[in-house]
N, C-alpha and C positions, 0 to 999 in steps of 0.2 A: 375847514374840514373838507371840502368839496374837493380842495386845492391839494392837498394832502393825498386824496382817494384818486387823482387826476395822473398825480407824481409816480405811486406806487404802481397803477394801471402801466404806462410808461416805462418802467423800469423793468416786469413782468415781461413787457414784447418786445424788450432787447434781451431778456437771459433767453427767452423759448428758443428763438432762431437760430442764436450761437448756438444751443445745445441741440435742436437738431442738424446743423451742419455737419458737427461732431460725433452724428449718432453714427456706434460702428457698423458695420458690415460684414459677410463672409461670403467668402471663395469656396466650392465644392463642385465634386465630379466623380469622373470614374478614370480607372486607369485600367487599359488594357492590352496584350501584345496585336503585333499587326495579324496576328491571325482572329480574332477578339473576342482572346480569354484574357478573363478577371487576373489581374494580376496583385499578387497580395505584399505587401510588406515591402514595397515601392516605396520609396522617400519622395515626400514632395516639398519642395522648400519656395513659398513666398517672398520675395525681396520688396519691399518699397523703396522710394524713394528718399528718405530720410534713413536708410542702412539701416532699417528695425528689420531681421529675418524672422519669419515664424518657419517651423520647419511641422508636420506632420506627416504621421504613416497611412497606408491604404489599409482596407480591411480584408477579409476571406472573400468580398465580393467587387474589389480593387478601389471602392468606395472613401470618398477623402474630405475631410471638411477642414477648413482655418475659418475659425470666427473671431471676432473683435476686432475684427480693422478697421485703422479710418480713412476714411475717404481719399481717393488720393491714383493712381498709376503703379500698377505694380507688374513684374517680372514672376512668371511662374515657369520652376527647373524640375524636372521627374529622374529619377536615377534609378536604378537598380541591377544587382547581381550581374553578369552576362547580356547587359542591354547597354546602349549609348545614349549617353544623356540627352534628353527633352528638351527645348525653352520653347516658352509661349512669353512673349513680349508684349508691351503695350498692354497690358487690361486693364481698364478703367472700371472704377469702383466707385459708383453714388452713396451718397447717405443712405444708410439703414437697407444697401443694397445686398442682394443674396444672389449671385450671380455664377451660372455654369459653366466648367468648363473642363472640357473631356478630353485627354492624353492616350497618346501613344506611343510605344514604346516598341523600339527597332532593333534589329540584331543587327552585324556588321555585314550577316548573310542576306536578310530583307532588304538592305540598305543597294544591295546591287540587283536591279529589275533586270526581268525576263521578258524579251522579246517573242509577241507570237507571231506563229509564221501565218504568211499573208495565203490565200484563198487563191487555187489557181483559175478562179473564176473574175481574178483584178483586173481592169484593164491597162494598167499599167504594171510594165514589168522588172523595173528599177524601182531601187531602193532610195528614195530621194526625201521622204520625208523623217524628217528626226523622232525620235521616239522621247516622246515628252510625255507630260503629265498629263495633254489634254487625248492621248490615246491610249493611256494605261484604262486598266479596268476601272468602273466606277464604284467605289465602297459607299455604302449606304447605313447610316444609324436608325437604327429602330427604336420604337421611346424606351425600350427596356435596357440599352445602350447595349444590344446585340451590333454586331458588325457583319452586312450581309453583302455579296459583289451582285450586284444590279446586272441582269444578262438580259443580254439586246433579241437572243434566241427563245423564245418563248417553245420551239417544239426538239430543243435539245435533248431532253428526257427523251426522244421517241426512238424506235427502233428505223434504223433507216438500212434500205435497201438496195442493189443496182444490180445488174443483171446483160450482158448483152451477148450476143450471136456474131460471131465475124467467119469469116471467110475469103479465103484467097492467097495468090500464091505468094510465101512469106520469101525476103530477101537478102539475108543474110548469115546464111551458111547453116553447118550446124549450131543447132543448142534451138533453132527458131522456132515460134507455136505451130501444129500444124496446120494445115491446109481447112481445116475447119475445128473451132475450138467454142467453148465457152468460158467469158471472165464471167466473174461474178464479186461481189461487196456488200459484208453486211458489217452493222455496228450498230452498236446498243451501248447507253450509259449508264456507267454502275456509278453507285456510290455518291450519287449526287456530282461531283465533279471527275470522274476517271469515264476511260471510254476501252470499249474493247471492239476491237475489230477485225473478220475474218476476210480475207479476201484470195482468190484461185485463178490459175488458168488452167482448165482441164481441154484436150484434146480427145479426138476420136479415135476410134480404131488401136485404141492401146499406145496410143502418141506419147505427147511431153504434159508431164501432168507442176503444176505448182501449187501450191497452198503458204500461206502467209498471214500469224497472228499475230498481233500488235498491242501494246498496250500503254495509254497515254492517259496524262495527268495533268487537269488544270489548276494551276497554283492558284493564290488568292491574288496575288500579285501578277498575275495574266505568262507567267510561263508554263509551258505543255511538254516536258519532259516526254520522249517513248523509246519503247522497247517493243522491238520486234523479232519472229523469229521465221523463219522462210527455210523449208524444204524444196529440193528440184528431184526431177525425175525426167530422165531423157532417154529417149530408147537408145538401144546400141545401134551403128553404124551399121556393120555387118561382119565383124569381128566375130566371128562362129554365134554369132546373135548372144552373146552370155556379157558383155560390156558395156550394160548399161548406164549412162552418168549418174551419180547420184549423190548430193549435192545439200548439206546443211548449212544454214547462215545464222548469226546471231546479232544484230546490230541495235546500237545506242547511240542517241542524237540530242542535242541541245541547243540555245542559245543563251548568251546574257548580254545585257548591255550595263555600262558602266558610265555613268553621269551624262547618260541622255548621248555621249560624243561616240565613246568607243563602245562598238557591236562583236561579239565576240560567236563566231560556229564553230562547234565541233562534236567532235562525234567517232564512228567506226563502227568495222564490220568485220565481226571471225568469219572466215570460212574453212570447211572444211570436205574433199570431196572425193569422192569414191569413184575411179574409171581408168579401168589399163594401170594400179596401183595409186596411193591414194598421196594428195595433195591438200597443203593446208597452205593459207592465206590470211595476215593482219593486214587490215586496207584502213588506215585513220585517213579522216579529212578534217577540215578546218579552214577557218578565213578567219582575218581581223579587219572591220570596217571602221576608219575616223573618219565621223561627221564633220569637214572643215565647217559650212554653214548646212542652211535648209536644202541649198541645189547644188552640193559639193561632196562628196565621199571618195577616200582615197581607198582603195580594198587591198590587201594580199591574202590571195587563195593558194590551198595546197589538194590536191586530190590524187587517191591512188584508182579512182577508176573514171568510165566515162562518163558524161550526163545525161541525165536522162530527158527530151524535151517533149515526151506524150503528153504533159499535163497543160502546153501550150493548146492544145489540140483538143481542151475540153474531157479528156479523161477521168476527168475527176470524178464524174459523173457514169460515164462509162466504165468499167475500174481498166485500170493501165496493163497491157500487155507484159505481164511477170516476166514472161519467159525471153524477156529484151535487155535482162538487166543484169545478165551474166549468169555467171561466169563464164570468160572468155577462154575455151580450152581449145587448144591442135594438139598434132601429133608429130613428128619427127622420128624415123624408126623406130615406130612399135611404142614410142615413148609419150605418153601424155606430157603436155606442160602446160601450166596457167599463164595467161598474158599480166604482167608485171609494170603496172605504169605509175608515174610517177611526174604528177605537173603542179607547175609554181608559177604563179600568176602576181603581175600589181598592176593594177590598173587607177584609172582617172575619170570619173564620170561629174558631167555637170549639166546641168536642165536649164535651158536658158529658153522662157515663155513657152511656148508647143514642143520646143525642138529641143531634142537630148542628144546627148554629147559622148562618146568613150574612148578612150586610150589607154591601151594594154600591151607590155613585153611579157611573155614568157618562155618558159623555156621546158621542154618534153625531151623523157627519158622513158622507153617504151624497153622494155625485154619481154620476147615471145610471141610479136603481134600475131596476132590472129587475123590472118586476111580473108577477104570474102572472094568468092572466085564461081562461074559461073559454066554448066555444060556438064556433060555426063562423064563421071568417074567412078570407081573402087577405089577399095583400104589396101587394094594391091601393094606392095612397097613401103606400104606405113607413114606415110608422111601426108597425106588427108581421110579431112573427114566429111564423106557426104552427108548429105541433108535425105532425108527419107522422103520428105512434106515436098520438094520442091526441086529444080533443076539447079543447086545452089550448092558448096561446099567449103570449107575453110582449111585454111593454108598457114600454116607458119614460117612467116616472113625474117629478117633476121635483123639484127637490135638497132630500133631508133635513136638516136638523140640528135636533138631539133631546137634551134630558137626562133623565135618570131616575134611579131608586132601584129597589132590590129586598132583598126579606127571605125567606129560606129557613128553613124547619123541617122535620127528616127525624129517624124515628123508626123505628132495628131494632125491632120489636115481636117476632118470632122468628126462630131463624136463616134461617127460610123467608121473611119475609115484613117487609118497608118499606115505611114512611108517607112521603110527602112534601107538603107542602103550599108553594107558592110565591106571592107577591104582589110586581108589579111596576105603577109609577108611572112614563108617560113619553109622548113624543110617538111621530105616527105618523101617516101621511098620511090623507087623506079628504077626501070631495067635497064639495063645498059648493052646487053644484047637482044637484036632484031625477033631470031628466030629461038629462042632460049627454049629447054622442055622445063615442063613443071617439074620433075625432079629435082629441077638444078637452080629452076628460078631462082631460087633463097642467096645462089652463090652467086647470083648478077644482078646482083640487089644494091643497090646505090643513092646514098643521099642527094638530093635535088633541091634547089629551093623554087620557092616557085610565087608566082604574086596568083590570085585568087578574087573574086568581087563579086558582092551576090546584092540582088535585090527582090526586095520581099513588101508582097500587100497583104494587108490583112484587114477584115472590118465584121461584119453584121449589117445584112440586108434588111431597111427595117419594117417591112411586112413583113414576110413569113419569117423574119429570125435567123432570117440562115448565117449560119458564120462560115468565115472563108478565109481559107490560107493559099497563098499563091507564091511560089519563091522560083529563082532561077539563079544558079549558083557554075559559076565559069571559071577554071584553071588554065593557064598559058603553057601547058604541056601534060605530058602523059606521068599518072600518079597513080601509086598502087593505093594510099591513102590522103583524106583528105590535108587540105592544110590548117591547122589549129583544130584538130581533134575532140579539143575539150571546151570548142568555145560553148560558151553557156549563158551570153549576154544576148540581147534583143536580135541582133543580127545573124545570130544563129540560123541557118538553112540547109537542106539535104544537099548535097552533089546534084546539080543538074536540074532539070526541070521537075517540078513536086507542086500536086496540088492537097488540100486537105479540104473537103465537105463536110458540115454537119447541120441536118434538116431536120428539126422539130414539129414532129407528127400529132396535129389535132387528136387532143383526147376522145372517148367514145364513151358511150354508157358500159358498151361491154366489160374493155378495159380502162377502166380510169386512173391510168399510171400515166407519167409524163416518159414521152417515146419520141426517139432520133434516130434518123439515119445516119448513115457512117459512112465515107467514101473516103480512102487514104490512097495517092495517086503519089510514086516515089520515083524517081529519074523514067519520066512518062517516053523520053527518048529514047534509050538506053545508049547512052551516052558514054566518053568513059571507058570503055572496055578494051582492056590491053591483050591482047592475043599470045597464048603461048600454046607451043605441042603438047597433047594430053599422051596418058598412058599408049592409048592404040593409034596414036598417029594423029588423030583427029583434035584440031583446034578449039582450044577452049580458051577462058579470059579471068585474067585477075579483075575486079573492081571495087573501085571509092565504094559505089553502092548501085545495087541490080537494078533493075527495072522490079517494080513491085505494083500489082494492083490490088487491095483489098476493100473488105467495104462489108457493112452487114444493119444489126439494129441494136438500140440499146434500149433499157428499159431503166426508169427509176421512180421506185418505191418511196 
């Protein structure tokens, strides 16, 4: 009997085990798009290993269950309408296991990331890191299987402010701020992720006034889409005082990039503009960057205007002098015209340990330059325009086209402190007669090519903060303009000797804003200047670029 009850016991704790090995299990989650809503009526199909498919639907809250499975490795596929299909591989399923797992679901539009643009507060000014996953925005699940992007800016929500004071004599013809102006920048975040932002240059004495709204959008997927729009206002010359410029912009900007390799910019800018009959302007730009590796990008740019390089200079902060960013207008009897540029860039950059690398051909097609020229003149004759603010006026030069080369070498020496050294090869306008007058200049106007080499320090004092720009930029002859116009890589420097200050002033109880000095120091030699016969006999100069001192304070809110 014993023996019997011994057998049966035995028999009992071999069926248990089998049968909980075999106890089934279920797979459930949620499904929702990359922006992360519920997505309903999604196919989800279960595969095992043994080709058994269970297929089930999501519900009104993307919600999905497959039960009775047995234990085992399964493959899970998500499909639906206007989406690209899901796999989640590998999931392993224990006995009597009930195991989560949450899908999503891509467009072929999500599927292509958006790059954001980098802070002109980086200390590096190349593009050398790949845009991968481990620098996209971070998604974050919440237990209620919300999808929220985790922000590193905790006082993004706030209203932010900037404010500053400048002063001094401006260098470059007409359209320039005047002689004493205020920028100003504000921005406020709506909507949880959009931004709205105003920003001005206002002058004194009834000067050159700018105003500029903008309006940007951060994706979930970290691209910033904006739109902006930019009014100008320029007193008239002296044209019976009734021809003032006046000056509407409309521009739109973007990035993408495409499987982490290719970065893709573009963008444009309507203008349209009111002075001595009115003139309208389409200016698209654009670039395509292939990441060969992590310290390799091959680029091709295209731009219809110049670059802008105040936000090296810490501007960002200060807001950037508006009224530097065009439009480039002369005159020709009586005749306004817009300066017309047109540049094609490929270049080669590569980062090898501290030390960066560039190589670039392009090639410049300019109609209409607008040249800067220096000393006292009238609209007498029609064919310039002086500056009201400054001993400075612009000249319409006659039509460039230019190839050239450039080679960059830049070298972190410490965290404080960068080497740059630049050499450019290329055309560039010049007289070909000694004693020419300005009225005729345009007609003794002759291409040149010319070799060029500038080098440039730059760092952060690190006591008091101060940052500092120092550059000295040398031509092998005489040039009405610079050589390579448009560079806009690290080597980038003014004509001539240029310094740039910016001194961070201890806060106070009174004011407790963060406050900087400003000191922008631009061909401190005046260097450069080609002589020609003015109106009355008296000698005046075409130049790459004036002599300029300015300097003031800035304030940020």
């Amino acid at each position: 009997m014993l023996r019997k009850l011994g057998c049966l016991l035995f028999a009992i704790g071999l069926v248990f085990p089998a049968g909980a090995a075999n106890k089934p299990g279920s797979i459930s989650g949620y499904v929702r798009t990359a922006a992360g809503a519920p997505q309903m009526g999604a196919m989800v199909e279960v595969l095992g290993s043994a080709l058994h498919s269970f297929r089930v639907f999501t519900d009104e809250k993307g919600f999905y269950a497959a039960s009775g499975l047995l234990p085992g490795v399964y493959s899970i596929r998500v499909s639906a309408p206007t989406f690209l299909s899901q796999w989640k591989e590998r999931v392993g399923l224990r006995a009597g296991g009930n195991l989560t797992v949450n899908l999503t679901l891509t467009t072929l539009f999500d599927a292509i990331q958006f790059a954001t643009s980098n802070s002109a507060g980086d200390e590096d000014d190349w593009k050398w890191v790949l845009r991968s996953a481990s620098n996209r925005p971070i998604l974050r699940l919440r237990d209620d299987g919300t999808v929220v992007r985790a922000s590193k800016d905790k006082k993004n929500h706030e209203l932010k402010g900037a404010v500053s004071f400048l002063a001094g004599a401006p260098s470059a013809g007409y359209g320039n701020a005047s002689d004493m102006n205020t920028d100003f920048k504000v921005e406020k975040s709506v909507f949880s992720t959009g931004t709205v932002g105003l920003q001005g240059n206002v002058g004194y004495n009834g000067s050159s006034t700018v105003l500029r709204a903008s309006y940007s959008h951060k994706m979930l997927d970290g691209s910033e889409p904006e739109l902006a729009f930019t009014a100008r206002r320029l007193p008239a010359p002296d044209f019976n005082g009734n021809n003032s410029l006046q000056a509407l912009s409309l521009t739109t900007s973007d990035k993408i990039i495409l499987g982490d390799i290719l970065e893709l910019k573009f963008g444009s800018e309507l203008q349209t503009i009111q002075f001595m009959g009115r003139l309208n302007a389409v200016l698209p730009f654009g670039s395509v960057g292939l990441h060969l590796s992590p310290n390799t990008i091959v680029e091709y740019g295209y731009t219809t205007s110049l670059p802008n390089n105040r936000m090296e200079k810490g501007f960002d902060t200060a807001p950037a002098d508006l009224s530097e960013s065009g439009p480039r207008v002369s005159v020709a009897g009586y005749a306004s015209s817009l300066e017309r540029d047109h540049h094609q860039e490929i270049s080669l950059s590569h980062r090898l340990g501290k030390n960066n690398i560039q190589l670039a051909a392009y090639t410049d097609h300019i109609k209409n330059p607008a040249l800067s020229g220096v000393g006292s003149v009238s609209t007498d004759g029609g064919y310039v325009l002086p500056d009201l603010y400054s001993d400075t006026f612009t000249y319409q030069g006659r039509e460039l086209d230019a190839n050239g080369m450039r080679v960059v070498m830049q070298r972190k020496v410490t965290e404080n402190f960068t080497a740059t050294m630049d050499y450019e090869f290329g055309g560039v306008l010049a007289l070909n007669e000694d004693h020419a007058t300005l009225q005729d200049a345009a007609s003794h106007m002759v291409l040149r090519n010319r070799h060029s080499v500038a080098a440039k320090a730059s760092g952060t004092i690190p006591g008091p903060k101060t940052k500092w720009i120092a550059s000295y930029r040398w031509t092998d002859g005489p040039a009405l303009t610079p050589v390579d116009m448009f560079n806009s890589s690290p080597g980038q420097a003014d004509p001539f000797l240029s310094v740039f200050l910016r001194q961070p002033i201890p806060r106070t109880s009174f004011l407790p804003v963060r406050m900087d000095a400003v000191l922008d120091l631009r061909n401190l030699l005046a260097q450069g200047y080609v002589p020609v016969v003015g109106q009355d006999g008296q000698t005046v100069y075409l130049v790459q670029s004036a002599r300029s001192v300015r300097g003031g304070l800035a304030f940020t809110f």
